[in-house]
LUMDOVEX-479399 format. One line per field, with one value per residue (C-alpha): residue number from 0; x, y, z. Coordinates in steps of 0.25 Angstrom, whole numbers, plus 5000, padded with zeros to 4 digits. Example, Ala and Ser with C-alpha at 12.3 -4.5 7.8 and 13.67 -1.06 7.14 Angstrom:
<nodes>
n: 0, 1
u: 5049, 5055
v: 4982, 4996
w: 5031, 5029
</nodes>
This chain:
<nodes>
n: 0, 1, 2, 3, 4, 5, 6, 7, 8, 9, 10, 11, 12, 13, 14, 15, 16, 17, 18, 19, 20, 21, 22, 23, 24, 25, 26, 27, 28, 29, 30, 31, 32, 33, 34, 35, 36, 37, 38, 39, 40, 41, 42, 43, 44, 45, 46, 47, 48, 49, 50, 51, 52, 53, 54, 55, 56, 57, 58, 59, 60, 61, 62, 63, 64, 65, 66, 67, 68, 69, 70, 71, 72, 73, 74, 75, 76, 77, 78, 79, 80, 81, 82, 83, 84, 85, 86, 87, 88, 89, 90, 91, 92, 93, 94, 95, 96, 97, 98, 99, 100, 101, 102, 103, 104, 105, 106, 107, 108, 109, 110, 111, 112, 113, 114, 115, 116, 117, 118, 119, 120, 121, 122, 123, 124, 125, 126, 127, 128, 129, 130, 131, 132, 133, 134, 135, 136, 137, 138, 139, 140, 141, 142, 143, 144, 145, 146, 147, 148, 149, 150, 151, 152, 153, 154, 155, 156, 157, 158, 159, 160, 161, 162, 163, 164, 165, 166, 167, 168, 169, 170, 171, 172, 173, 174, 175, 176, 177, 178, 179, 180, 181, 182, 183, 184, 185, 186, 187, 188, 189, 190, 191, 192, 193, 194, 195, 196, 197, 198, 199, 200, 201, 202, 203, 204, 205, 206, 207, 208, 209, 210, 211, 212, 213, 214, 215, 216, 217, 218, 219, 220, 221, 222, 223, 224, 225, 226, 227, 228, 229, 230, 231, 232, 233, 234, 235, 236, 237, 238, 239, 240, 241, 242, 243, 244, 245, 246, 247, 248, 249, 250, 251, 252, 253, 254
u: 5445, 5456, 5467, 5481, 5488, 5501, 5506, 5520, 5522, 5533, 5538, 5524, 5516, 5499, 5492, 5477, 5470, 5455, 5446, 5432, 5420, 5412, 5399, 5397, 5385, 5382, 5370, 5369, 5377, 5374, 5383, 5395, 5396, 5391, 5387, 5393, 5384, 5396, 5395, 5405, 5401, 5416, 5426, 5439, 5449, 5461, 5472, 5486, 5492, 5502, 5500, 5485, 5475, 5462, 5454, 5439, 5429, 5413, 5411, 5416, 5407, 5409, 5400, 5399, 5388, 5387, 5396, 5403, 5407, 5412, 5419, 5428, 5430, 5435, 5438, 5424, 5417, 5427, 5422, 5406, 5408, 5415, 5404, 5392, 5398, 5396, 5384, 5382, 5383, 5389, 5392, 5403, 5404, 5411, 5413, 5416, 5431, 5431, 5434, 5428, 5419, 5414, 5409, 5398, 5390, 5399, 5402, 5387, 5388, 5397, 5391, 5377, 5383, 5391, 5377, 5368, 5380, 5374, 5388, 5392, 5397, 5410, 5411, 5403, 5414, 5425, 5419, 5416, 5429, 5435, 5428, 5428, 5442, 5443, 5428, 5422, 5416, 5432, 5439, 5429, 5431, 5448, 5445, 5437, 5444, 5455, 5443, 5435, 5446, 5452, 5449, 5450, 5440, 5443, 5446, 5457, 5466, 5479, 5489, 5483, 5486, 5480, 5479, 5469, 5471, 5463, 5467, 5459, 5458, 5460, 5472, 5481, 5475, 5481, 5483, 5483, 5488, 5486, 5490, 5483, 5487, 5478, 5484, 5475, 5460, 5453, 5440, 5433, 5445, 5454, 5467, 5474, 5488, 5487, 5499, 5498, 5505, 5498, 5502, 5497, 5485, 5485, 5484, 5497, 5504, 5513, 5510, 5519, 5515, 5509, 5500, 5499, 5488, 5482, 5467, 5457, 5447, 5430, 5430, 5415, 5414, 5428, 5427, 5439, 5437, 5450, 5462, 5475, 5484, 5497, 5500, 5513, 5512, 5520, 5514, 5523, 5516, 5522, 5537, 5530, 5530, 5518, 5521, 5509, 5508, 5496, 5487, 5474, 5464, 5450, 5440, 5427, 5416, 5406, 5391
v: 5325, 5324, 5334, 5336, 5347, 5351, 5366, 5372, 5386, 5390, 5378, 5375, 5365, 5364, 5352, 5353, 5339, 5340, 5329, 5333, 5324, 5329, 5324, 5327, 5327, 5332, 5339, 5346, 5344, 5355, 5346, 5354, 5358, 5349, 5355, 5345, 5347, 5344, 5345, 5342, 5328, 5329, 5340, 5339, 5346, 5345, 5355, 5357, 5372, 5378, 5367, 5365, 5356, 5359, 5350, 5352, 5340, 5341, 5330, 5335, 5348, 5359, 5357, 5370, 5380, 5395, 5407, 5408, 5391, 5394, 5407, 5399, 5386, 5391, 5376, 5374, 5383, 5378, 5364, 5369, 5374, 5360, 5354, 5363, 5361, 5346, 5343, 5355, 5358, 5366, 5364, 5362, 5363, 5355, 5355, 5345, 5347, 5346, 5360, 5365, 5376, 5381, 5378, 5384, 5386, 5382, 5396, 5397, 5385, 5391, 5405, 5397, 5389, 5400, 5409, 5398, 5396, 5410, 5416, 5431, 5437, 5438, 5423, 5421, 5430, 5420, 5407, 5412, 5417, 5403, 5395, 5401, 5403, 5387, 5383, 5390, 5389, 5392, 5383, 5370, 5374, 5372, 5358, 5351, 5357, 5343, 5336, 5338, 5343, 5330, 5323, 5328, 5331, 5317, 5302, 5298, 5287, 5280, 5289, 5303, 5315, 5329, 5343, 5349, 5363, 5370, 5381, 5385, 5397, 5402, 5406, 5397, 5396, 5388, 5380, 5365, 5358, 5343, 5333, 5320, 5306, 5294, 5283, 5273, 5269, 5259, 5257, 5272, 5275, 5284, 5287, 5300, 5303, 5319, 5330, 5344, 5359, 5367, 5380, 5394, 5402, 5415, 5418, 5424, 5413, 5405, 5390, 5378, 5362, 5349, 5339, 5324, 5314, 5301, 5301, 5291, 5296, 5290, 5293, 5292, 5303, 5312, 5310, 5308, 5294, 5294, 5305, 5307, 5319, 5324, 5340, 5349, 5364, 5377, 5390, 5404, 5416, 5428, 5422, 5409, 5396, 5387, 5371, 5363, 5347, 5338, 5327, 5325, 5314, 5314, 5301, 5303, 5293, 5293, 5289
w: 5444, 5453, 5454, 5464, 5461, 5468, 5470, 5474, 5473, 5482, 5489, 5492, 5487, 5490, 5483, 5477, 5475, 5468, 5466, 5459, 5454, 5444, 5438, 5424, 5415, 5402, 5402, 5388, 5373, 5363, 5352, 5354, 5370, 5381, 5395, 5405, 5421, 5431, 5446, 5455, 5464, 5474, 5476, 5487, 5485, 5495, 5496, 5502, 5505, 5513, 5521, 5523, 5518, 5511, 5510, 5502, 5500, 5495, 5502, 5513, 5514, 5525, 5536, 5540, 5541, 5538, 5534, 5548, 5543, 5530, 5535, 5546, 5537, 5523, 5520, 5524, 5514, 5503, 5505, 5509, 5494, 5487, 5492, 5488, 5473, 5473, 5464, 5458, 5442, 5434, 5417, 5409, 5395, 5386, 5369, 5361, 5361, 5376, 5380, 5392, 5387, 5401, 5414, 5421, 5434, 5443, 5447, 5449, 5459, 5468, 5469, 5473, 5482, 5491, 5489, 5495, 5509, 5514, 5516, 5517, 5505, 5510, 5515, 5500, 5491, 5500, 5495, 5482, 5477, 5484, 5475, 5463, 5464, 5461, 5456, 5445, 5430, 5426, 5435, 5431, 5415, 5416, 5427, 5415, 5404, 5404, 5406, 5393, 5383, 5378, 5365, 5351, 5342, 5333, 5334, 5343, 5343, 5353, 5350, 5344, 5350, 5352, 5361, 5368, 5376, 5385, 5397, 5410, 5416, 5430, 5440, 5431, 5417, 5409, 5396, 5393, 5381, 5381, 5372, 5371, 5367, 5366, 5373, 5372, 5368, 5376, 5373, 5376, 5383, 5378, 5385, 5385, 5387, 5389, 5390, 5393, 5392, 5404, 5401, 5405, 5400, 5401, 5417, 5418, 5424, 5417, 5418, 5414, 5416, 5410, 5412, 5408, 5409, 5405, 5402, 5398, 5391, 5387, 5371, 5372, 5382, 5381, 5397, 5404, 5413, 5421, 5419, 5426, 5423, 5430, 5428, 5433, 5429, 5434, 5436, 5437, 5441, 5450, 5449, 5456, 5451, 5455, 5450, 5449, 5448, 5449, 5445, 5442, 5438, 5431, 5432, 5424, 5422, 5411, 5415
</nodes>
């Protein structure tokens, strides 16, 4: 998953561009729920605000040692933490519809790894509420929510339509309502021309936008293998206006 988003609230604009590689494996299917083991294999993350640039790489880890370390380097315990997440598992479960029923133990993973860095508790509360704050069971539920929830529970064929929606939680919970049209069928590939309403969700904030894509879909599996999506969306809160654009693109490879 790759995603650049740009922020202006303001006058002033920060960008945020993600790229994540996941490996994937189901690992139990009771006939109507699969429970999908997914580790993270890469993370980077680079960000620009108010003028500075972050940069976060696990393959990069933080070659420091000790609280006093991590203490001085904030940047160095973020990226000591990106890398300590690499190859660890948590599970997702999916239905047959698609629908993201839940995510656990990734919460479990951080608390495990900021226990076993020996760091004070204050240095330890720091770490833990900076993480959590952007990786949880929560977060990870809304990030694969587009992934899964596609197909409709029938035949399809080039020109058909239909609508799925979902909404995610967090600082900015929101709705999504897309549409889907079948473009074209080539072979096992199916392709996807995709609108959708992001509206808000309850959080207090009111939130306006769209997102558009084109998705090429395995009808053997339901998995995505290449996705590309362009999304613009406008939040007011507190007589502010924060406007969002970005894009993103999704590869997946069935094995």
């Amino acid at each position: 998953m790759q995603w650049d988003m740009n922020t202006k609230v303001k006058g002033q604009e920060s960008t945020v561009a993600i790229d994540a590689l996941y490996s994937m494996n189901v690992t139990d299917d009771n006939g109507s729920v699969k429970s999908i083991t997914t580790s993270y294999k890469r993370l980077h993350m680079n960000m620009k605000v108010m003028g500075m640039t972050i940069d976060i790489d696990s393959e990069k880890p933080f070659e420091g040692n000790g609280e006093s370390d991590i203490t001085n380097n904030p940047l160095g315990l973020m990226n000591k933490m990106i890398s300590g997440m690499v190859g660890k598992s948590f599970v997702v479960k999916v239905n047959e519809s698609g629908e993201v029923l839940e995510v656990s133990g990734f919460n479990k993973i951080i608390d495990d790894m900021i226990d076993s860095m020996g760091m004070g508790d204050a240095v330890k509360a720091q770490a833990m509420g900076s993480m959590k704050d952007q990786f949880n069971d929560e977060s990870l539920k809304d990030q694969f929510a587009q992934i899964f929830t596609i197909f409709p529970n029938k035949e399809i064929k080039v020109g058909d339509t239909w609508q799925k929606k979902y909404s995610t939680g967090g600082k900015m919970a929101s709705s999504y309502t897309t549409d889907y049209t079948v473009k074209e069928i080539d072979g096992d590939h199916v392709t996807l021309t995709t609108k959708t309403k992001i509206g808000s969700d309850g959080s207090g904030k009111e939130i306006d936008g769209s997102q558009t894509g084109n998705i090429i879909v395995d009808s053997q599996t339901g998995l995505m293998v290449n996705a590309k999506f362009d999304q613009q969306f406008d939040v007011k809160a507190q007589g502010e206006t924060i406007s969002v654009t970005g894009s993103g693109k999704i590869t997946g490879k069935a094995n």
